[in-house]
RODO-2510 file (C-alpha; in nm, 4 decimals, decimal comma):
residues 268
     n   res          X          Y          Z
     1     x     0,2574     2,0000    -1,3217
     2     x     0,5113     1,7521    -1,4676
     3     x     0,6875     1,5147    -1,2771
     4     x     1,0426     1,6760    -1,3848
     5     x     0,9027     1,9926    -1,1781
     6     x     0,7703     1,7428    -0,9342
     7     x     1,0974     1,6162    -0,9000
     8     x     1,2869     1,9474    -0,8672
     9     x     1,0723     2,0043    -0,5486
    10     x     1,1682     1,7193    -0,3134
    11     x     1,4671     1,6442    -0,1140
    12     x     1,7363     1,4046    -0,2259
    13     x     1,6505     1,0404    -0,1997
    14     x     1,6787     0,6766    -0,1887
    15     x     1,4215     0,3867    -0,2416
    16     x     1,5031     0,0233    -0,1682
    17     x     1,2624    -0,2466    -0,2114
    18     x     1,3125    -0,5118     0,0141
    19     x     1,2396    -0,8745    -0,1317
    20     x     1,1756    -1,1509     0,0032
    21     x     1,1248    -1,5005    -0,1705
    22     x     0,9258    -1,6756     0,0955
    23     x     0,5704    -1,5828     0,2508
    24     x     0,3680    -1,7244     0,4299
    25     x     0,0565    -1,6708     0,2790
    26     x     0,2074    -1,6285    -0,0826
    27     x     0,5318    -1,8278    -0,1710
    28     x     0,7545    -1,6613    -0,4523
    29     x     0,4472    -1,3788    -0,4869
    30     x     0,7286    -1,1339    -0,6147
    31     x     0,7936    -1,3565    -0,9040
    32     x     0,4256    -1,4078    -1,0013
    33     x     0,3142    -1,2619    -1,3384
    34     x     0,1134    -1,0009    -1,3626
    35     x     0,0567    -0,8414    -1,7241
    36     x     0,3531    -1,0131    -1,8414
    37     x     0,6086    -0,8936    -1,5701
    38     x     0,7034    -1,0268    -1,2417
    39     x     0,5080    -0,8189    -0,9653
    40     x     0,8748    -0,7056    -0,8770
    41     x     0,9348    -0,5855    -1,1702
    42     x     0,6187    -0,3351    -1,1399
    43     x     0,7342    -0,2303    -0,8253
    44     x     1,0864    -0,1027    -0,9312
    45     x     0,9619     0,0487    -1,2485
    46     x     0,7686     0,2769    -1,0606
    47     x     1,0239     0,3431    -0,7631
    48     x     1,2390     0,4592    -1,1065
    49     x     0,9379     0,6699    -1,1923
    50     x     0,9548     0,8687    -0,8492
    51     x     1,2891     1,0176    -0,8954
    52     x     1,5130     0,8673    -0,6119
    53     x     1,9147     0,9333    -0,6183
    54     x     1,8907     0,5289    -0,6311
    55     x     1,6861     0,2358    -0,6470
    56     x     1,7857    -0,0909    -0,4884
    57     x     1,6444    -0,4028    -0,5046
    58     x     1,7773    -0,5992    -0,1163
    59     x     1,7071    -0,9616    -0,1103
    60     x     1,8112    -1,3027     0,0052
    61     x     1,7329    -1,5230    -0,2579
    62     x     1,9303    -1,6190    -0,5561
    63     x     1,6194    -1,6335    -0,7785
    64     x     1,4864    -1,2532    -0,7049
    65     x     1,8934    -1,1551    -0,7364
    66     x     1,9093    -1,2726    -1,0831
    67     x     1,5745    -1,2044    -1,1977
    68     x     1,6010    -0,8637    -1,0684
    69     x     1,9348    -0,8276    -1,2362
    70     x     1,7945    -0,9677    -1,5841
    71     x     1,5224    -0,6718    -1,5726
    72     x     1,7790    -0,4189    -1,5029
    73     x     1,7880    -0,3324    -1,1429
    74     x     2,0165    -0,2399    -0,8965
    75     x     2,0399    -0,5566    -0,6312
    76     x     2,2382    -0,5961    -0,3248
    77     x     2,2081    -0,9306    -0,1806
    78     x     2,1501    -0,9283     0,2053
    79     x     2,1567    -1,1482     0,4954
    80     x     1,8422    -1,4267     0,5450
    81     x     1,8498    -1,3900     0,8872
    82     x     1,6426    -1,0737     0,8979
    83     x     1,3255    -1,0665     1,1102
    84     x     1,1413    -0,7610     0,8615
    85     x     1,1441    -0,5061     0,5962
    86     x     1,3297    -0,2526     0,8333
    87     x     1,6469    -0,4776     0,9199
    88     x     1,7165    -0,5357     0,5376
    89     x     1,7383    -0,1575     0,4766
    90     x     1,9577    -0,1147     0,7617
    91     x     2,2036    -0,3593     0,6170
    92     x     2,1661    -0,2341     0,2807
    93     x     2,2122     0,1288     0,4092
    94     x     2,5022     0,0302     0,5719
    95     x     2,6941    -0,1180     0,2450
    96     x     2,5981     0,1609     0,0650
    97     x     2,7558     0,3892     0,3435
    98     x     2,4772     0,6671     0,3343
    99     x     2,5508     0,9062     0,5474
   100     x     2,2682     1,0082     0,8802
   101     x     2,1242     1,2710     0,6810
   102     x     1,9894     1,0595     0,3310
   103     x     1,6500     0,9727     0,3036
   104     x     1,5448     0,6222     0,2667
   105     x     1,2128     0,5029     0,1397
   106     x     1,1553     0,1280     0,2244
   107     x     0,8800     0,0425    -0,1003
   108     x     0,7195    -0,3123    -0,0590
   109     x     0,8267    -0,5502    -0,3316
   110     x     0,4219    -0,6537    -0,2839
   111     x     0,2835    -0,3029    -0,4043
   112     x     0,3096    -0,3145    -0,7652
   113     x     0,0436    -0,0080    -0,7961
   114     x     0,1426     0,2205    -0,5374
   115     x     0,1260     0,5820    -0,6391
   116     x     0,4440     0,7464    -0,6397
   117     x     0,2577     1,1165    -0,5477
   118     x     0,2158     0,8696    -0,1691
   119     x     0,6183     0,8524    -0,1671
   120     x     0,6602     1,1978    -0,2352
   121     x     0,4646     1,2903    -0,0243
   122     x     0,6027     1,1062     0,2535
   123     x     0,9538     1,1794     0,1670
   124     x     0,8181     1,5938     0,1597
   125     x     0,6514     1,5193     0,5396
   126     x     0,9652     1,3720     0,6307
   127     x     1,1820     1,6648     0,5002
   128     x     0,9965     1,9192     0,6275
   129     x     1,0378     1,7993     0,9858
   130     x     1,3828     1,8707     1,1364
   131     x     1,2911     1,6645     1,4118
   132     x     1,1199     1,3658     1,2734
   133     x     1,2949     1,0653     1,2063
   134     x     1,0585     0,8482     0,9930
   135     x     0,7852     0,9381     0,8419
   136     x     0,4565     0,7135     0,7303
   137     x     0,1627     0,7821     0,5814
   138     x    -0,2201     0,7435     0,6338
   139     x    -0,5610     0,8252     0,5153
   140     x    -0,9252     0,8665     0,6439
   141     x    -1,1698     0,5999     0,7814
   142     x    -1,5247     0,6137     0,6904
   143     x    -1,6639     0,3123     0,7534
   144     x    -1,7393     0,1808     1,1076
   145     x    -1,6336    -0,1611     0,9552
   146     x    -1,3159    -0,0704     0,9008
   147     x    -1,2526     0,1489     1,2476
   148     x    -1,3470    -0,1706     1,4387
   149     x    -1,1692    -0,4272     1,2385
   150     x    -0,8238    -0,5149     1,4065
   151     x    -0,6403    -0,5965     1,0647
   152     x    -0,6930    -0,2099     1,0060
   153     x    -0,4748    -0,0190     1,1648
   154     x    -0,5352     0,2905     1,3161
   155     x    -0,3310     0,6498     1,4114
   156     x    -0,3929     0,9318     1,6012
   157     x    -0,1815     1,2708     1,5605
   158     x    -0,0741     1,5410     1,7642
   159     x    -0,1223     1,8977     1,6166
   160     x     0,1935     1,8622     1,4200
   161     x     0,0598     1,5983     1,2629
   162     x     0,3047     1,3537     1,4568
   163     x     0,2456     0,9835     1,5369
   164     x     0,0844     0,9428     1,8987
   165     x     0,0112     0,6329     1,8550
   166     x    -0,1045     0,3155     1,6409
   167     x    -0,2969     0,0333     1,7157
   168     x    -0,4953    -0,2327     1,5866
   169     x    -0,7817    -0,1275     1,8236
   170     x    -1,0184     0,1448     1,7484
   171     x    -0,8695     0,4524     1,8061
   172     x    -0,9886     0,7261     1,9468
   173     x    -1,2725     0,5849     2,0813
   174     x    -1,5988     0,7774     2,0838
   175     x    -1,6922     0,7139     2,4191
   176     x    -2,0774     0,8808     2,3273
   177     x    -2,1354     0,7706     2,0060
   178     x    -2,0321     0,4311     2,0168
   179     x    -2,0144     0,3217     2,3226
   180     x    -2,3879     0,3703     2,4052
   181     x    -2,4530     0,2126     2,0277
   182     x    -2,6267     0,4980     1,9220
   183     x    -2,4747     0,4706     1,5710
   184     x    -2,6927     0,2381     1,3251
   185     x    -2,5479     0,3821     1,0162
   186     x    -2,2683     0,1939     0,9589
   187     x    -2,0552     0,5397     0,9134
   188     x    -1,8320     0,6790     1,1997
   189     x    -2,0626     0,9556     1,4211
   190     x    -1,7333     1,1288     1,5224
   191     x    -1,6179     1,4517     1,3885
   192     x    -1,2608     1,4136     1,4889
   193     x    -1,0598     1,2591     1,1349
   194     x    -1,0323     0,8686     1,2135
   195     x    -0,7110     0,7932     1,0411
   196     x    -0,6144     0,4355     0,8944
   197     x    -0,2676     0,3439     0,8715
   198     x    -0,0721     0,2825     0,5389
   199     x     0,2355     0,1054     0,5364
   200     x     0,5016     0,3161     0,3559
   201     x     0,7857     0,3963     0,5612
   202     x     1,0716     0,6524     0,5141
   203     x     1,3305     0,7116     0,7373
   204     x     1,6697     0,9266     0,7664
   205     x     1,9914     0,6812     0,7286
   206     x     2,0776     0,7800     1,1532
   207     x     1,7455     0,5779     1,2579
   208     x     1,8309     0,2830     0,9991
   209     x     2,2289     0,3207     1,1286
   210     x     2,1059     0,2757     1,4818
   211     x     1,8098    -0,0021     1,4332
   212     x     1,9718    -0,2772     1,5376
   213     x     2,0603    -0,1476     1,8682
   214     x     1,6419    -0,0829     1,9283
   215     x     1,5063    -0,3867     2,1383
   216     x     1,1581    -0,4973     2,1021
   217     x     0,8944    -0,3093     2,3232
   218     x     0,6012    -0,4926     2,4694
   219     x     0,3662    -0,2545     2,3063
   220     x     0,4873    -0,3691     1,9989
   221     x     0,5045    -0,7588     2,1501
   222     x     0,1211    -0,6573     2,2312
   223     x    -0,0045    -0,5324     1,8626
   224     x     0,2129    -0,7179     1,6294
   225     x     0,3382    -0,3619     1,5322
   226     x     0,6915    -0,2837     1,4009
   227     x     0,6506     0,1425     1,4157
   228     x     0,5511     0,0840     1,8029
   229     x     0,9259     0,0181     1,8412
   230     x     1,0005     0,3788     1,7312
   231     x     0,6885     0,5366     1,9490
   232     x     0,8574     0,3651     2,2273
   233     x     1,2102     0,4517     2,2048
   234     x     1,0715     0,8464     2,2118
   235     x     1,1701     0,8438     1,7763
   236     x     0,9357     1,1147     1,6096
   237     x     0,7279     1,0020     1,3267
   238     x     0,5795     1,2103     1,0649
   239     x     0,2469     1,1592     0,9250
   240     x     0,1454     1,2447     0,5640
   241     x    -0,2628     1,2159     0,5102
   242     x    -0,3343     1,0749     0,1696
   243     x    -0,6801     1,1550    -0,0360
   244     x    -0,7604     0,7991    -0,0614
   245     x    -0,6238     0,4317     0,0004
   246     x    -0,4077     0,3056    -0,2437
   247     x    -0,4593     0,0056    -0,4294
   248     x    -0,4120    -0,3386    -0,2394
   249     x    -0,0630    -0,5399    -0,2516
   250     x    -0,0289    -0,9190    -0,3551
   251     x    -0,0737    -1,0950    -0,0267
   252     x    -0,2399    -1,3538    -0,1594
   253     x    -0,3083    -1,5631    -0,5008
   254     x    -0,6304    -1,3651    -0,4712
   255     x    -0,5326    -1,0453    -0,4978
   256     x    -0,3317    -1,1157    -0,7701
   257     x    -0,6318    -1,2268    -0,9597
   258     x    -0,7655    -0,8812    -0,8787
   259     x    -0,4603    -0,6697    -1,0177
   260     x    -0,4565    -0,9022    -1,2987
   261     x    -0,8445    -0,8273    -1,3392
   262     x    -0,7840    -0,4809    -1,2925
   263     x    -0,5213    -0,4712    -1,5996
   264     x    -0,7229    -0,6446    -1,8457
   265     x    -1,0033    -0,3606    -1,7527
   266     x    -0,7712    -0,0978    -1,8208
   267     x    -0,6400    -0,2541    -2,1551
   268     x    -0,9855    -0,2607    -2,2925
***
């Protein structure tokens, strides 16, 4: 199928890549090279490819503003006050004056290689629940390693395939299989769909509109989890199950190394 037809399928939409210039782990990482492009620059490219109403780039810097402007893109510069990803597009959806109903997708200025099938089909999960307001997305655990490893993190589903919860523990627990240890395999012994959490959010302009007024819950205090806000407050989140895990996001100089890597394989 092409992506024009892909296109004509899906709701109306906007992306906006939040992008910020500091990080802790990975100063200025938007503005790194990778294949002779800024990893920003990789990230809007393909946020053009998906076939949003708009693309905006929302920072707080001067140096992503221009450099984002001197590669072509849309950039609205926003406060530096903001505490995540989720506070910038509620500013930026507020200048922009979107009404409750638009679709947002928040696309990390880090993921220079996410596959834009994962945004439509979030933005399709999201669409195709009246009541949802957000939607997310996730994919299946197979490794034990992985289930038990708290910088992994987990959601379970209810039968609509709605968020019932996330954590950094592992959830559900096989009370059985691992609790006795009578797994040596290294592979999960449950036959209930273990489901790791990807971070690509999309939400409908009311949620962003009404953000601000959301205070911090403790289970989010607890886990170091922004979407535990939303659980709390009663907000319905959609879940879209992708085939596989998408390539890794510059976090550190490391990774970088491996996307660069990675493109000098593919150019061969």
């Amino acid at each position: 199928m092409s992506d024009s037809r892909l296109h004509t399928q899906l709701p109306a939409f906007h992306i906006v890549i939040p992008a910020r210039y500091a990080s802790q782990r990975f100063p200025q990482k938007l503005m790194a090279d990778l294949g002779g492009k800024p990893v920003l620059q990789w990230v809007h490219e393909l946020s053009l490819q998906a076939g949003a109403q708009s693309v905006t780039v929302a920072t707080d810097h001067k140096d992503i503003y221009c450099a984002a402007q001197e590669f072509g893109a849309n950039v609205v510069m926003t406060r530096d006050d903001h505490e995540n990803g989720t506070e910038r597009l509620a500013e930026v959806a507020e200048k922009m004056a979107w009404s409750g109903d638009e679709i947002i997708v928040n696309v990390q200025g880090d993921e220079p290689f996410l596959p834009v099938a994962l945004i439509h089909a979030t933005v399709k999960a999201l669409y195709q629940d009246a009541e949802a307001e957000m939607a997310t997305v996730a994919c299946a655990i197979d490794d034990k390693q992985d289930y038990l490893n708290p910088n992994v993190v987990k959601v379970v589903c209810d039968e609509q395939q709605r968020a019932l919860y996330f954590s950094r523990a592992p959830i559900p627990w096989d009370r059985d299989g691992l609790a006795n240890g009578q797994d040596q395999s290294g592979y999960l012994p449950i036959d209930l769909p273990v489901l790791r959490h990807i971070g690509l959010y999309v939400y409908r302009a009311s949620l962003l509109n009404k953000y601000a007024e959301l205070p911090m819950s403790p289970l989010e205090r607890w886990e170091k989890l922004e979407q535990l806000r939303f659980l709390h407050q009663g907000i319905k989140v959609q879940v879209a199950v992708a085939d596989s895990l998408p390539s890794h996001g510059v976090d550190t100089p490391e990774d970088l190394e491996k996307l660069r890597h990675q493109l000098t394989l593919e150019s061969l």
